[in-house]
N, CA, C and O atoms as a Tinker XYZ file with bonds, in Angstrom:
   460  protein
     1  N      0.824000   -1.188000    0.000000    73     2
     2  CA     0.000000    0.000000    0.000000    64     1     3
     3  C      0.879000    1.267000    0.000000    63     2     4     5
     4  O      0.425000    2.284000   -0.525000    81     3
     5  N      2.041000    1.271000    0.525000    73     3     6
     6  CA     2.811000    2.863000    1.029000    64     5     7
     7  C      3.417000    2.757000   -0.702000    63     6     8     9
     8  O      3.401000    3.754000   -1.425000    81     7
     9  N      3.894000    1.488000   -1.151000    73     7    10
    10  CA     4.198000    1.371000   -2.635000    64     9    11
    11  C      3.550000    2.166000   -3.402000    63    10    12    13
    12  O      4.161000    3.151000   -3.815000    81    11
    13  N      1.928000    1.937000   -3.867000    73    11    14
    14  CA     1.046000    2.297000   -4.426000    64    13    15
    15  C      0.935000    4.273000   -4.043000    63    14    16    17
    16  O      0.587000    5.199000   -4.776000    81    15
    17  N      1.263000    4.263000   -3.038000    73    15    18
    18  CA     1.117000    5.505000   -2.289000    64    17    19
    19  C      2.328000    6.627000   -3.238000    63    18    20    21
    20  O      2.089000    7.603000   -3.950000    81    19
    21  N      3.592000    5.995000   -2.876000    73    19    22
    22  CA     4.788000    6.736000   -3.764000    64    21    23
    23  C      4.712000    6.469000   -4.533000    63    22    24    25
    24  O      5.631000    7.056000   -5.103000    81    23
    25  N      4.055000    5.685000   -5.489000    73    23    26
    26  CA     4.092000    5.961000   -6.917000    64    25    27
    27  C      2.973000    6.448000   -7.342000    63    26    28    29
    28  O      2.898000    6.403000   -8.570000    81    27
    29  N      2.034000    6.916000   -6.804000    73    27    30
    30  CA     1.271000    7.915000   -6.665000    64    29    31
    31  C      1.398000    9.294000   -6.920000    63    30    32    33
    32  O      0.939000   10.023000   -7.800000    81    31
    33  N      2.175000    9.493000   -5.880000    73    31    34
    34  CA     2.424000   10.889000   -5.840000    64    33    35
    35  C      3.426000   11.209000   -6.295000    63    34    36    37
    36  O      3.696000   12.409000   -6.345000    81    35
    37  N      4.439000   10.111000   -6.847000    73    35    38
    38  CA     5.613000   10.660000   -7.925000    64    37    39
    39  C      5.007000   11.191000   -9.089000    63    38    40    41
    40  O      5.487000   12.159000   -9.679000    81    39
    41  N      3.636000   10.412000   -9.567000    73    39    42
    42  CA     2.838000   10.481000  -10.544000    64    41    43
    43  C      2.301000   11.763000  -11.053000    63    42    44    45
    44  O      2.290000   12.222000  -12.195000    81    43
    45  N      1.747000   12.349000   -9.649000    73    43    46
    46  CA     1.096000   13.481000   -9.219000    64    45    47
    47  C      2.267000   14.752000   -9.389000    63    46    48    49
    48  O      2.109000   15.695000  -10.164000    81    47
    49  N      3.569000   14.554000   -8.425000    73    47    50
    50  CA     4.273000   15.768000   -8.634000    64    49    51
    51  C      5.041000   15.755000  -10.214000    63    50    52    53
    52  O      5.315000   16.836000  -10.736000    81    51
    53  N      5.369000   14.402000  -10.943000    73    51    54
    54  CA     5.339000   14.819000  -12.589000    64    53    55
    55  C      4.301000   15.305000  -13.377000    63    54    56    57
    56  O      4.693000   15.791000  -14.438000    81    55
    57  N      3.444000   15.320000  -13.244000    73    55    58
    58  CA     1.905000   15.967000  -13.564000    64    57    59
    59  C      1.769000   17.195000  -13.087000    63    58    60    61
    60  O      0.879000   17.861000  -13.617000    81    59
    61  N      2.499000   17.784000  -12.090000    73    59    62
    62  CA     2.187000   19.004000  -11.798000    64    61    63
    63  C      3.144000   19.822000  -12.139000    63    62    64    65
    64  O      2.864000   21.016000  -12.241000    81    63
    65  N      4.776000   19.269000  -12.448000    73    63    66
    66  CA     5.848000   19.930000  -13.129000    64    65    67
    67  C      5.350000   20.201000  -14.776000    63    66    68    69
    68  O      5.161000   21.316000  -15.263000    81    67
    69  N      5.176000   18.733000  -15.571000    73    67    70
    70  CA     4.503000   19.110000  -16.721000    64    69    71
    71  C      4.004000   20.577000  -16.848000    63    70    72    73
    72  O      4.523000   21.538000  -17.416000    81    71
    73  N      2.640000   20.447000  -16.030000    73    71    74
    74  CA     1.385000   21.379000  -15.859000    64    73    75
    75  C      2.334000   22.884000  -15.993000    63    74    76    77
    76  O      2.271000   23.656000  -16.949000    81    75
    77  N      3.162000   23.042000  -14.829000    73    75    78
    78  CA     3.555000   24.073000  -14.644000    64    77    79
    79  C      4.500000   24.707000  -15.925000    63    78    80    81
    80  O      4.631000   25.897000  -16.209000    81    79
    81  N      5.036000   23.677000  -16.516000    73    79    82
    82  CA     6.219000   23.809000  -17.135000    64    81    83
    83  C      5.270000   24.320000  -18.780000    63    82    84    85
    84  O      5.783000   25.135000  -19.547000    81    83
    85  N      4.036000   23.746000  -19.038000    73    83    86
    86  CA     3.192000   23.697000  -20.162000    64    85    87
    87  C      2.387000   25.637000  -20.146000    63    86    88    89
    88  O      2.235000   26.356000  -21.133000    81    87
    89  N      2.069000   25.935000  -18.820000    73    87    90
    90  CA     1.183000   26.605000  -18.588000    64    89    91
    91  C      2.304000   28.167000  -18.458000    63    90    92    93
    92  O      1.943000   29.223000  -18.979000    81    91
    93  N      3.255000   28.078000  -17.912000    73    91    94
    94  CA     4.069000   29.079000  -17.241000    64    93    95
    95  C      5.239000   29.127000  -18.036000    63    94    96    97
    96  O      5.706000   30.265000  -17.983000    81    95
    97  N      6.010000   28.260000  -18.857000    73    95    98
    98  CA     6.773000   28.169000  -19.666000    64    97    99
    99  C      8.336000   28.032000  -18.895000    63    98   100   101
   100  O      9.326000   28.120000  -19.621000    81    99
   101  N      8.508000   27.822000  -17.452000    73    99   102
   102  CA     9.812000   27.133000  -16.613000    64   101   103
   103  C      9.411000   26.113000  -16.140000    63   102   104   105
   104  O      8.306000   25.807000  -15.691000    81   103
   105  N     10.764000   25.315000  -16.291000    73   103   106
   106  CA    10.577000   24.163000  -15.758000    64   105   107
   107  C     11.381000   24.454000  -14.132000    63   106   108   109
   108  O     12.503000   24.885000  -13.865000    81   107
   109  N     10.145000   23.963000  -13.178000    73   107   110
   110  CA    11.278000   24.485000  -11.636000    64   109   111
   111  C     11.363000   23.257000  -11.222000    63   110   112   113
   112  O     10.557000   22.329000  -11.286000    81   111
   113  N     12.823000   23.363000  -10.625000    73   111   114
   114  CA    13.430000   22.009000   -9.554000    64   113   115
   115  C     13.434000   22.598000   -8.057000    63   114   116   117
   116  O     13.989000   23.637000   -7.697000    81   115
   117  N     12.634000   21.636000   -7.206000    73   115   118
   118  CA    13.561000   22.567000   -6.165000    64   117   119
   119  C     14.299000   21.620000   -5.562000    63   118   120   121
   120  O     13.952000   20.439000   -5.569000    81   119
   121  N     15.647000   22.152000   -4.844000    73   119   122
   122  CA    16.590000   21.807000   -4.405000    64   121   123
   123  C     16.663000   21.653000   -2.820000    63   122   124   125
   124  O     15.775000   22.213000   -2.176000    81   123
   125  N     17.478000   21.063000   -2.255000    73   123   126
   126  CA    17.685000   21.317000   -0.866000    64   125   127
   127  C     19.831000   21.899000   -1.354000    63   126   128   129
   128  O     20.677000   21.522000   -2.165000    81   127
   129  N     19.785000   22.453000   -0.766000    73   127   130
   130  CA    21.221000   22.957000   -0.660000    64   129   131
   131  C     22.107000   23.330000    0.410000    63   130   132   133
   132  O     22.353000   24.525000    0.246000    81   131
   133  N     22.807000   22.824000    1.595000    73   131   134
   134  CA    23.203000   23.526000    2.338000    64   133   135
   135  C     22.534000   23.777000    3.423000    63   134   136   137
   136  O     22.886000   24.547000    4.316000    81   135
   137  N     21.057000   22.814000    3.359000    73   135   138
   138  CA    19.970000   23.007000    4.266000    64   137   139
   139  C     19.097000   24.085000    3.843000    63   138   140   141
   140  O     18.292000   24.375000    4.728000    81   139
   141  N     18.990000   24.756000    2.815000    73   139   142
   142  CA    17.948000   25.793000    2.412000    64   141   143
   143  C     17.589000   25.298000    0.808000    63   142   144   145
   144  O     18.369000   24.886000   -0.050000    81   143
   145  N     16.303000   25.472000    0.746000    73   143   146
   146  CA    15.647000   25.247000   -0.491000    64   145   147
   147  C     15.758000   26.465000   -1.404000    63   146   148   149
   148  O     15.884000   27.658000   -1.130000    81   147
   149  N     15.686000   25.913000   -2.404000    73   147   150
   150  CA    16.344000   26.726000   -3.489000    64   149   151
   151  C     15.437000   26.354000   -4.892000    63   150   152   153
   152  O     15.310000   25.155000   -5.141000    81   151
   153  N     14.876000   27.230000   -5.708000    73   151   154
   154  CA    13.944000   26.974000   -6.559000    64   153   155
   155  C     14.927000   27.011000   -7.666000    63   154   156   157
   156  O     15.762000   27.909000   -7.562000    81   155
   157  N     15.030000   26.142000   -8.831000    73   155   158
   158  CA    16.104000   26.376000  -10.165000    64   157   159
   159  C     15.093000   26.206000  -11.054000    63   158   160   161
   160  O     14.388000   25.211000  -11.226000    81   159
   161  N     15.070000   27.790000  -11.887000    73   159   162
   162  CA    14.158000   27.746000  -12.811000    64   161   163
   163  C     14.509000   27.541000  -14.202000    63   162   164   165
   164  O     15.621000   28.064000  -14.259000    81   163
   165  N     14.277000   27.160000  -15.199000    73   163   166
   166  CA    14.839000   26.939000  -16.609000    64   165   167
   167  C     14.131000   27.071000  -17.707000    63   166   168   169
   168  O     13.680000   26.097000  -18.311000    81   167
   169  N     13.970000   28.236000  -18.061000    73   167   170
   170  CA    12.799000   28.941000  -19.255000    64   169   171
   171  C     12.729000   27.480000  -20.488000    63   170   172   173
   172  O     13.648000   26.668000  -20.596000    81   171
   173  N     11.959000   27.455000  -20.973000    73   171   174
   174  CA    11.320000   26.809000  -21.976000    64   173   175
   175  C     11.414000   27.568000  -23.348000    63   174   176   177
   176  O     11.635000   26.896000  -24.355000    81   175
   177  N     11.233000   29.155000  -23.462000    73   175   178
   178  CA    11.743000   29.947000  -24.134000    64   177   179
   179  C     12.980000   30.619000  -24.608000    63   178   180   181
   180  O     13.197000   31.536000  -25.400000    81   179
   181  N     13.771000   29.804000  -23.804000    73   179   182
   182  CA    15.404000   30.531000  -23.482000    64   181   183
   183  C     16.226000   29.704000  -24.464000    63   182   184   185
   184  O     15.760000   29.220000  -25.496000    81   183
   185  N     17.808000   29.553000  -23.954000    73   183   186
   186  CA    18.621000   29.053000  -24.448000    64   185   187
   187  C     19.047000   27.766000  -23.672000    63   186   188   189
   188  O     18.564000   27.470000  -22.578000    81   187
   189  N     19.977000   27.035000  -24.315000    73   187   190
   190  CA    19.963000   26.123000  -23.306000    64   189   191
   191  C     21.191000   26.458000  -22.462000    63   190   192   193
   192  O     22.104000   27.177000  -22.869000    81   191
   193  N     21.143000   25.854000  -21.191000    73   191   194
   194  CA    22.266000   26.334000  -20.486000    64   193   195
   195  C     21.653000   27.785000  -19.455000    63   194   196   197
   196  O     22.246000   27.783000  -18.376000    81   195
   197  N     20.857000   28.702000  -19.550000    73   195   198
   198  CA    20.474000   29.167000  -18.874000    64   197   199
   199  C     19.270000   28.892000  -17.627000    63   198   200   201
   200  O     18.234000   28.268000  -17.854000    81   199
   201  N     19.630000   29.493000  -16.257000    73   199   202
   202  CA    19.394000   28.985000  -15.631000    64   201   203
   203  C     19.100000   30.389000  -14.358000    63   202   204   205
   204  O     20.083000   31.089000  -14.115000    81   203
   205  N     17.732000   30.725000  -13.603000    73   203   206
   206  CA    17.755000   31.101000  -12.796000    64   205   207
   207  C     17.175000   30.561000  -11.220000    63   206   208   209
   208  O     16.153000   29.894000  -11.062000    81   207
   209  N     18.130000   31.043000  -10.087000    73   207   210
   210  CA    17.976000   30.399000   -8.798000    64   209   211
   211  C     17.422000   31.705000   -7.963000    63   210   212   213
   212  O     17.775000   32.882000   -7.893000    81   211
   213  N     16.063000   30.678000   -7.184000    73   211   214
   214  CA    15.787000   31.783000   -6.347000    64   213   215
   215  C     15.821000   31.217000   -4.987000    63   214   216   217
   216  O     16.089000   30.016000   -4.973000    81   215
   217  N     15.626000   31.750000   -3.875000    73   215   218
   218  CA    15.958000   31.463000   -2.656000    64   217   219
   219  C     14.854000   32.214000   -1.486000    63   218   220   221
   220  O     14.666000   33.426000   -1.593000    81   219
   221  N     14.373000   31.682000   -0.734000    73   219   222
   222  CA    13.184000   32.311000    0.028000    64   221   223
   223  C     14.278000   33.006000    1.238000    63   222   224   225
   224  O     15.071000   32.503000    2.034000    81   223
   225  N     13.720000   34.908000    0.804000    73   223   226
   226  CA    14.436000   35.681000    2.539000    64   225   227
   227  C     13.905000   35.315000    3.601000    63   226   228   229
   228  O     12.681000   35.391000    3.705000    81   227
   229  N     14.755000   34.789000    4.736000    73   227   230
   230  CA    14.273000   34.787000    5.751000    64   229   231
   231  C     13.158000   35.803000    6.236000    63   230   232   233
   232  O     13.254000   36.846000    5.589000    81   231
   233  N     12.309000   35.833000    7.005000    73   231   234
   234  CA    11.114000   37.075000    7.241000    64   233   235
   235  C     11.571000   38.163000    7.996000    63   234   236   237
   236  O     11.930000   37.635000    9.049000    81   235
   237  N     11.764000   39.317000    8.083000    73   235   238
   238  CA    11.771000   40.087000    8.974000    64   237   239
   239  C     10.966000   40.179000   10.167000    63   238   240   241
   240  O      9.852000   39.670000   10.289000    81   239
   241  N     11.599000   40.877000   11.073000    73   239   242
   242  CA    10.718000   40.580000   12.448000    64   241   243
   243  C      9.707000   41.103000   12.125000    63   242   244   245
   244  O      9.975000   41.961000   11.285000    81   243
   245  N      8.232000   41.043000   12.420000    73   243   246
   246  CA     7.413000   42.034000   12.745000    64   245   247
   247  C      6.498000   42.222000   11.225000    63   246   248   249
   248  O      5.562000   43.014000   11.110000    81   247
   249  N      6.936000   41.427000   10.258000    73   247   250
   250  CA     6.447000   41.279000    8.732000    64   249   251
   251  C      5.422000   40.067000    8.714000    63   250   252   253
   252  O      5.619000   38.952000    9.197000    81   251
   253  N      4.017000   40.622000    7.902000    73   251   254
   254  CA     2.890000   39.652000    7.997000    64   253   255
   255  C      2.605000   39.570000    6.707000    63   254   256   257
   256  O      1.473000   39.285000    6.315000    81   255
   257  N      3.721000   39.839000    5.822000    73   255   258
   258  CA     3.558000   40.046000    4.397000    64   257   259
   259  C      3.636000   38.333000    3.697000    63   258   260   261
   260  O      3.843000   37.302000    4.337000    81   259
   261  N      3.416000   38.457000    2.325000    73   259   262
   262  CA     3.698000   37.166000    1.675000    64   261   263
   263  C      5.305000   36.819000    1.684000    63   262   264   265
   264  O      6.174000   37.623000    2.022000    81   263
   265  N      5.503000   35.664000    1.310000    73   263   266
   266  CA     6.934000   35.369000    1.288000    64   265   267
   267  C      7.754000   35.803000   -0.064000    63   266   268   269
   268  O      7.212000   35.880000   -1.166000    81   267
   269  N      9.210000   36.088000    0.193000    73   267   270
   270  CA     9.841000   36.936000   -0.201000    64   269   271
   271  C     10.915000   36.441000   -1.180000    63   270   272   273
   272  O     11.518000   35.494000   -0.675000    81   271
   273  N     11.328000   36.730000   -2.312000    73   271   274
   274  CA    12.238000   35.375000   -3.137000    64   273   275
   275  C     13.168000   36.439000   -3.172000    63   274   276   277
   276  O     12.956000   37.652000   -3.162000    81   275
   277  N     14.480000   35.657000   -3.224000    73   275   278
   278  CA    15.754000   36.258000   -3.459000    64   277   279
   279  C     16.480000   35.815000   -4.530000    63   278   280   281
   280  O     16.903000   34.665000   -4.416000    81   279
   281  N     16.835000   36.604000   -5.889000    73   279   282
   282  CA    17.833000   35.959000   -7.320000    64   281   283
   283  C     19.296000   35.772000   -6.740000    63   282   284   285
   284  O     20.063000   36.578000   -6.214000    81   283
   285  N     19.392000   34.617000   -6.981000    73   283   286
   286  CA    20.819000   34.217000   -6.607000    64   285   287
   287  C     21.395000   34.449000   -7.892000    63   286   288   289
   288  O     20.851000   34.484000   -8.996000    81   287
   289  N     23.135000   34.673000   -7.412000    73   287   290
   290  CA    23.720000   34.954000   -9.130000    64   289   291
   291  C     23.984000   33.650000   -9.483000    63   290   292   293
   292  O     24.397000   32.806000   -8.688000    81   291
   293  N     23.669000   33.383000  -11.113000    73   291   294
   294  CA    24.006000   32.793000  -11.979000    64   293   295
   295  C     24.507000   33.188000  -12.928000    63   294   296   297
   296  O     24.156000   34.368000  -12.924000    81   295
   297  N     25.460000   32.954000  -14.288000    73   295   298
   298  CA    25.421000   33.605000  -15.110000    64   297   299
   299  C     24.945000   34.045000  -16.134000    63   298   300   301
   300  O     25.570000   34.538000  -17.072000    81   299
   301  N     23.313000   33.840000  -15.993000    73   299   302
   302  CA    22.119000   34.168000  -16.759000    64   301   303
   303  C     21.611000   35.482000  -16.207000    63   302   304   305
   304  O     21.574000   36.548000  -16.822000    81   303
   305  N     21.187000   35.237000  -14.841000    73   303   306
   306  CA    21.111000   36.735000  -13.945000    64   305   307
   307  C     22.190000   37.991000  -13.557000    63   306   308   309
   308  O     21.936000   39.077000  -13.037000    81   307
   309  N     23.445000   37.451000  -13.990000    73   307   310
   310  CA    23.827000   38.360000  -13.894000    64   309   311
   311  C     23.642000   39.237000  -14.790000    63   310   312   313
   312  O     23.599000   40.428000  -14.482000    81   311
   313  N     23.459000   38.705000  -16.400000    73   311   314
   314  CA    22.729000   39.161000  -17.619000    64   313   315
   315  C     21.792000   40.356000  -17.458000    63   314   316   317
   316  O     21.769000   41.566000  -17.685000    81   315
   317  N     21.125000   39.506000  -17.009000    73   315   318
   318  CA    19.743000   40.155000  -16.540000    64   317   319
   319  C     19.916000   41.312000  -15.752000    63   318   320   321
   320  O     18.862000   41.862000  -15.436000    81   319
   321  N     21.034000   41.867000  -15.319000    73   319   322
   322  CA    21.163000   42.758000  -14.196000    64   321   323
   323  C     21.042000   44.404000  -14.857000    63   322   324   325
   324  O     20.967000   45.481000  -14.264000    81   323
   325  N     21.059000   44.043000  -16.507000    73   323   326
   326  CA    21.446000   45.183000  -16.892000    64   325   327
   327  C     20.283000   45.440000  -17.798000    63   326   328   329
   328  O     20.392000   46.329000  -18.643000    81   327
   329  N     18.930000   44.587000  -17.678000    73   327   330
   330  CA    17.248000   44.894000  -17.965000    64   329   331
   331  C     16.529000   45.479000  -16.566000    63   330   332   333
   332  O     15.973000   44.922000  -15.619000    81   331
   333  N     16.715000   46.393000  -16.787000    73   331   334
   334  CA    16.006000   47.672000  -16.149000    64   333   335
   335  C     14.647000   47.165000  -15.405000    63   334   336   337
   336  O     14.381000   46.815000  -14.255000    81   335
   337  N     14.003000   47.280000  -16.479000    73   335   338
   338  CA    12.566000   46.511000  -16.533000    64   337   339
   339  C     12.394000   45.553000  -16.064000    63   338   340   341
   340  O     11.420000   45.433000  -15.321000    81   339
   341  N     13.482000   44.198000  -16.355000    73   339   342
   342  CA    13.260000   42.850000  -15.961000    64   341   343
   343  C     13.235000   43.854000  -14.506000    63   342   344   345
   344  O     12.315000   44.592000  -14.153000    81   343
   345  N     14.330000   43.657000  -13.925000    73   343   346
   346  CA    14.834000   43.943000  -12.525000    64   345   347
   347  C     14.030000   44.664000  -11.402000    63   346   348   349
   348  O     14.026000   44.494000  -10.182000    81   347
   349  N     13.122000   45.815000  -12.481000    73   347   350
   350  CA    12.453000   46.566000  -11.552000    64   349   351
   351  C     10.788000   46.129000  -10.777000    63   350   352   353
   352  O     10.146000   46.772000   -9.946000    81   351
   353  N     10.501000   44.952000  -11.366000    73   351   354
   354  CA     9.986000   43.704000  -10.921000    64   353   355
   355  C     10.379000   43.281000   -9.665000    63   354   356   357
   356  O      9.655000   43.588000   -8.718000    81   355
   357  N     11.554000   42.527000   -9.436000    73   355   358
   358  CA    12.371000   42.186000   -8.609000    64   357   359
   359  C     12.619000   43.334000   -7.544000    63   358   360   361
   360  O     12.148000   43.063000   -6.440000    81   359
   361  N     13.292000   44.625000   -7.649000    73   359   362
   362  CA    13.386000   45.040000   -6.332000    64   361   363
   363  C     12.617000   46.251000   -6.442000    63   362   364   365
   364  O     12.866000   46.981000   -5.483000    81   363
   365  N     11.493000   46.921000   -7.511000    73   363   366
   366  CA    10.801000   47.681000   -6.559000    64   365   367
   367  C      9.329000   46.750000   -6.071000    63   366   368   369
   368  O      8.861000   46.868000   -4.938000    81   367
   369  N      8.846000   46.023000   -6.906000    73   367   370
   370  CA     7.850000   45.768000   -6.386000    64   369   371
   371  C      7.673000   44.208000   -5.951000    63   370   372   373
   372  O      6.544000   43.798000   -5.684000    81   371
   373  N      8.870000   43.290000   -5.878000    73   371   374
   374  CA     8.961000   42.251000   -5.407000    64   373   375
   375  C      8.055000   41.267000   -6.231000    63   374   376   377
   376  O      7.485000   40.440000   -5.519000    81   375
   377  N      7.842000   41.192000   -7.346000    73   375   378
   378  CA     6.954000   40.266000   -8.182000    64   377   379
   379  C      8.201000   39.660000   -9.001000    63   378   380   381
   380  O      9.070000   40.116000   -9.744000    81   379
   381  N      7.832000   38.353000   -8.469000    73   379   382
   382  CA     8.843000   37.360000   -9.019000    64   381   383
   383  C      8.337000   36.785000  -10.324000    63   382   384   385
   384  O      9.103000   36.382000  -11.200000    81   383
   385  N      6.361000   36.749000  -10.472000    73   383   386
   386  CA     5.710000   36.300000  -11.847000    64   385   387
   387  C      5.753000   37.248000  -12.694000    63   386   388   389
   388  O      5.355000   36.876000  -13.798000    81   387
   389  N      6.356000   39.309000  -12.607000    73   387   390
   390  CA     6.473000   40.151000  -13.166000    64   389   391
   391  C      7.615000   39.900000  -14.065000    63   390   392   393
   392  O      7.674000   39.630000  -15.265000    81   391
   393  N      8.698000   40.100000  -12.948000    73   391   394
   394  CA     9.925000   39.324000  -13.247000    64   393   395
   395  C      9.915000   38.039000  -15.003000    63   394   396   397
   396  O     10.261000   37.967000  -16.182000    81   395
   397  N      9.370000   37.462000  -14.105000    73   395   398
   398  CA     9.500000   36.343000  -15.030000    64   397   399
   399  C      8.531000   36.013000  -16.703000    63   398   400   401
   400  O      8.613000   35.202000  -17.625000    81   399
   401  N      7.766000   37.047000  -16.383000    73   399   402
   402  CA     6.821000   37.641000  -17.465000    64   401   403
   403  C      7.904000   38.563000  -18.477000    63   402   404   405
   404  O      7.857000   38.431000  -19.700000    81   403
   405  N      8.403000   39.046000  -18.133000    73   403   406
   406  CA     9.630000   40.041000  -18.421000    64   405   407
   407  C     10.313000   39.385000  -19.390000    63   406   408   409
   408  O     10.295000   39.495000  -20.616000    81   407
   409  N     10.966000   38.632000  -18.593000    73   407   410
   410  CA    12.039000   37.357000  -19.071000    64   409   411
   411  C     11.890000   37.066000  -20.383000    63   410   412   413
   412  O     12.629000   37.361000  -21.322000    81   411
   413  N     10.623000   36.313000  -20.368000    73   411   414
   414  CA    10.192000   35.192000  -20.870000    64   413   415
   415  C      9.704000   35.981000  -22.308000    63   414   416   417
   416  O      9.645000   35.282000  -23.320000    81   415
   417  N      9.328000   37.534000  -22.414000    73   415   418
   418  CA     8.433000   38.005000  -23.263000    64   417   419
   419  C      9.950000   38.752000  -24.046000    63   418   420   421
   420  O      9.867000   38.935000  -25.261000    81   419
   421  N     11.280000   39.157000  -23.340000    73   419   422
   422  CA    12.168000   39.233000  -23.906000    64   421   423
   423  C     12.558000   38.138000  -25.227000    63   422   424   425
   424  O     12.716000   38.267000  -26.441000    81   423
   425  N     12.607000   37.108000  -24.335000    73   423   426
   426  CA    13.117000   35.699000  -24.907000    64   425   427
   427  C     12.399000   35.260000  -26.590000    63   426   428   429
   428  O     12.961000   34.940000  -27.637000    81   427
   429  N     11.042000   35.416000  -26.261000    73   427   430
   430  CA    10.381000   35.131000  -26.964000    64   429   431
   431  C     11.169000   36.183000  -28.322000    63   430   432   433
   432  O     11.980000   35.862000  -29.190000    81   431
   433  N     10.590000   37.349000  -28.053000    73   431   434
   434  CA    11.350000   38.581000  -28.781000    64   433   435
   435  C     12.519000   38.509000  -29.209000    63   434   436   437
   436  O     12.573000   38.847000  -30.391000    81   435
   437  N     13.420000   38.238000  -28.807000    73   435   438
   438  CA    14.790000   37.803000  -28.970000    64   437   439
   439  C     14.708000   36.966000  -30.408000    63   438   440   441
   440  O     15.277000   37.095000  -31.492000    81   439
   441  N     13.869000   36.186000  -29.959000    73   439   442
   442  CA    13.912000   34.818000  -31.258000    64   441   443
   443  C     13.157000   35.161000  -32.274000    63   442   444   445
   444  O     13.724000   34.643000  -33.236000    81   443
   445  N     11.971000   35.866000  -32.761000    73   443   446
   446  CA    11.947000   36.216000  -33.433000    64   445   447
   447  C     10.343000   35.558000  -33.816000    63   446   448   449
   448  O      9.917000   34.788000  -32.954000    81   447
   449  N      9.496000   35.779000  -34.938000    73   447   450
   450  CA     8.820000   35.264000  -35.166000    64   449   451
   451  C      8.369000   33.821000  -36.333000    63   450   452   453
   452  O      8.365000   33.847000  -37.564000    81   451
   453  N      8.129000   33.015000  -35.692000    73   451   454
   454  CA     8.537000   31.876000  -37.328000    64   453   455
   455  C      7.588000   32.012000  -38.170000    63   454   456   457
   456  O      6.360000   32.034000  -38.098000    81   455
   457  N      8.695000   32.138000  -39.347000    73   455   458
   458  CA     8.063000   31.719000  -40.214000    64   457   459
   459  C      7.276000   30.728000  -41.019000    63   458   460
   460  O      6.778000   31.063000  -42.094000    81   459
């Protein structure tokens, strides 16, 4: 029965990476690292080899806000450091799906339209 159980829900969390990966256009891993989880995202629209990591901030004292993602450097984000726009997602208004809307609508752009 616990058999049936994990292969269940292996079933379930490949079905929900798919989903995510179909619907949102990254594929996310998350990691344990060092004892902290770590989200590794990998556009579907991108190149290969690129790669962004995010990392949950610890909370500030006294904060009842939503939780808070932090871009770790890679050498995709560091890229990224010099899109204005992407970025201003990220630290003025803390939207990580802005962010990544950004990205992704670059990317697309980048490549061009097929013919």
């Amino acid at each position: 029965q616990l058999d049936r159980f994990k292969k269940a829900t292996r079933k379930y969390v490949q079905e929900f990476r798919e989903g995510i990966y179909g619907l949102l256009g990254w594929k996310v891993e998350m990691k344990r690292e060092g004892g902290v989880m770590r989200w590794h995202l990998f556009p579907r629209h991108g190149q290969a080899g690129q790669e962004l990591i995010f990392q949950l901030r610890p909370p500030e004292a006294g904060s009842a806000g939503s939780p808070e993602f932090e871009l770790l450097a890679t050498e995709w984000a560091e890229e990224l450091q010099e899109d204005r726009q992407a970025m201003a997602f990220l630290e003025v208004y803390g939207a990580v799906p802005g962010f990544l809307a950004s990205v992704t609508s670059d990317s697309i752009a980048q490549r061009g339209v097929p013919a």
